[in-house]
C-alpha positions, -999 to +999 in steps of 0.1 A: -125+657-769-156+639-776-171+639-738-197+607-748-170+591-765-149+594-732-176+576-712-186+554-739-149+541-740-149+537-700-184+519-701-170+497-732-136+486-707-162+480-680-188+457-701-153+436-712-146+430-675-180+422-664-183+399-694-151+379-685-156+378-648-189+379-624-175+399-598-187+432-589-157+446-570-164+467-540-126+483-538-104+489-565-067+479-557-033+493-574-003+475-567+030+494-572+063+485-583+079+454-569+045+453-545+023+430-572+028+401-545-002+411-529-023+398-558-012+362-545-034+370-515-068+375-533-090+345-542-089+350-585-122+345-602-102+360-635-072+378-646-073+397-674-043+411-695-044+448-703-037+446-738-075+428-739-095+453-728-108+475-750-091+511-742-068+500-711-030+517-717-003+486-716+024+486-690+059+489-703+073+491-670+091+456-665+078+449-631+044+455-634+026+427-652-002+442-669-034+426-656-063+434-639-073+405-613-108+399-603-121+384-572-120+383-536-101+392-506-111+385-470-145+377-485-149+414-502-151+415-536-118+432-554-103+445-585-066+445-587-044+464-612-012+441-609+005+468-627-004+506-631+009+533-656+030+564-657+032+599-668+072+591-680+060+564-705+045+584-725+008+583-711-013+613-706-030+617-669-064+608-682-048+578-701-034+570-666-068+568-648-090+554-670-086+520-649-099+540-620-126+549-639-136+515-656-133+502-615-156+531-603-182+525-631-180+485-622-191+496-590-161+502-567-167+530-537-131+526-521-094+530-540-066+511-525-033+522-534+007+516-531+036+525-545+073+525-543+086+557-533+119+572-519+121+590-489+136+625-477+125+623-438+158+617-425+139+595-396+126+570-420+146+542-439+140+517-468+116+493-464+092+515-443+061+518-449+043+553-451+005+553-450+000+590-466-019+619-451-014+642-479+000+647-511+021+678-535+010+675-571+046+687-583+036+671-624+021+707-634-007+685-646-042+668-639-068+641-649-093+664-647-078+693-673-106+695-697-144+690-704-155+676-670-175+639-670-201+649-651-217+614-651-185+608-624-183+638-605-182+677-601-162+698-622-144+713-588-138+683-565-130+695-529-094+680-520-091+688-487-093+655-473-079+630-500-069+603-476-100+589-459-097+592-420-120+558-414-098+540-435-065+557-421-074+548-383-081+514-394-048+509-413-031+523-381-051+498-359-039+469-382-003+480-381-007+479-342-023+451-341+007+435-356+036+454-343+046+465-374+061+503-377+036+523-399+047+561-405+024+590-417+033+612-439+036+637-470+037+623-512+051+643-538+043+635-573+071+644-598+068+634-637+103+613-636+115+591-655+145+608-641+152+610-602+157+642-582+191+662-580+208+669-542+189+703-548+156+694-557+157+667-529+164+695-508+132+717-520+106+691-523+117+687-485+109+722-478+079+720-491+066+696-471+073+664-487+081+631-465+084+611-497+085+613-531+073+591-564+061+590-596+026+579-595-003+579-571-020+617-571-034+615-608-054+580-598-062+597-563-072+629-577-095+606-602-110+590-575-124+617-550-137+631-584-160+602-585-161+605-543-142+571-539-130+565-505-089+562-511-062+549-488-025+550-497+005+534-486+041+539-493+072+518-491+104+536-488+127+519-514+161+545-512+173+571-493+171+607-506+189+627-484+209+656-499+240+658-480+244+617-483+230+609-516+241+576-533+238+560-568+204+547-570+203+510-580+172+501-595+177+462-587+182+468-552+146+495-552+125+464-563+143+437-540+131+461-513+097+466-525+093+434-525+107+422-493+081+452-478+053+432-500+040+410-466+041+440-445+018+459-470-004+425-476-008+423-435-019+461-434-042+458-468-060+428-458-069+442-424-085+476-439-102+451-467-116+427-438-126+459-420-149+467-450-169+434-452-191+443-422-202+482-440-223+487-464-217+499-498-212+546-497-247+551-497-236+586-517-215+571-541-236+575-574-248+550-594-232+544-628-250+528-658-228+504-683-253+514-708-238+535-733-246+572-740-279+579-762 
């Protein structure tokens, strides 16, 4: 792997955006299956489809539209991806955060994500939402496997706070503040496309695991590498409990992702409005556009 190439390519994504659309966004956001609702909440200075921009993976997943929104939310500038990518369609981790990286570069500190996930805490039920403490990387892979952008961050990132605090006691504030039923807990990552068996339900539970998905670590992982400030937050679209397991029904996952989608917007646009009043991470490094000499 050509390691100026790598950032060449990421600078090349970022100089498309910035050349379609004036906004310098100050968080990244990734809506998740059946969650791309929250876009309609953000004042749109552009959106841009993947498959122009040079470098971006396209989204083949038929809920996710495939665009990259630009703009503002609660007066804070933004960048949206209406539409993220997965290990299961063929991408490779590093394909799967290069958005991340094209955000970070455009000068994003903070990484916003949700996701659809099911759960295994036998307290919880669909339509939840789970704002994550912690996370199992159970895909036996990694964004940062191979030569290290050091332009981004350290070839070791420390993990052992991926979920910011700040932004977790503000998230529970807003959920408070709106009597609305926010849980904390534990993401696992698995490769998919399939889902888990009674027994592997039954392990990842064991292990630790509130909830489990198919997304969300690589692009977290990706962005405490760069020291982005990330928040997360789940909605519980199916039960996964081994001893009462049913036929999942894919419909009936995104009809509940979506009717979650105002909850999530409520929660998102409180931590957003929370940021307007701070300052830009005064240790989040500078990145040039310009490419590599």
């Amino acid at each position: 792997m050509n390691l100026h190439s790598e950032m060449d390519r990421i600078r090349e994504a970022a100089l498309a955006v910035r050349n379609l659309a004036d906004t310098a966004p100050r968080v990244g956001i990734i809506l998740g299956t059946g969650l791309g609702g929250l876009a309609d909440a953000i004042e749109v200075e552009a959106a841009i489809d993947y498959e122009d921009l040079p470098h971006f993976p396209v989204s083949t997943v038929t809920t996710h539209h495939g665009r990259l929104i630009l703009g503002t939310l609660e007066g804070v500038p933004v960048a949206a991806m209406q539409g993220r990518f997965h290990r299961y369609e063929g991408y490779t981790l590093r394909q799967i955060v290069f958005p991340v990286r094209v955000m970070r570069v455009l000068g994003a500190d903070t990484l916003i994500v949700s996701a659809a996930c099911g759960g295994m805490n036998p307290l919880w039920g669909p339509g939840d939402l789970v704002l994550l403490d912690d996370h199992i990387n159970f895909m036996g892979d990694s964004p940062l496997i191979g030569p290290n952008l050091d332009e981004l961050g350290p070839r070791f990132p420390d993990m052992s706070a991926p979920y910011d605090p700040g932004l977790r006691e503000v998230a529970t504030q807003v959920a408070m503040d709106q009597r609305m039923a926010l849980r904390h807990g534990v993401y696992v990552a698995v490769p998919g496309p399939q889902l888990e068996t009674r027994a592997e339900y039954r392990m990842l539970r064991a292990m630790g695991a509130d909830v489990v998905g198919m997304s969300t670590v690589p692009e977290v992982i990706a962005a405490r590498h760069m020291d982005m400030r990330v928040l997360s937050i789940a909605v519980i679209t199916d039960q996964c409990l081994p001893d009462a397991l049913e036929e999942v029904d894919i419909r009936k996952i995104i009809a509940t992702a979506t009717a979650a989608g105002p909850s999530l917007t409520r929660v998102v646009a409180g931590v957003v409005r929370s940021l307007a009043t701070e300052s830009a991470a005064a240790d989040a490094p500078t990145l040039s556009l310009e490419p590599s000499a």
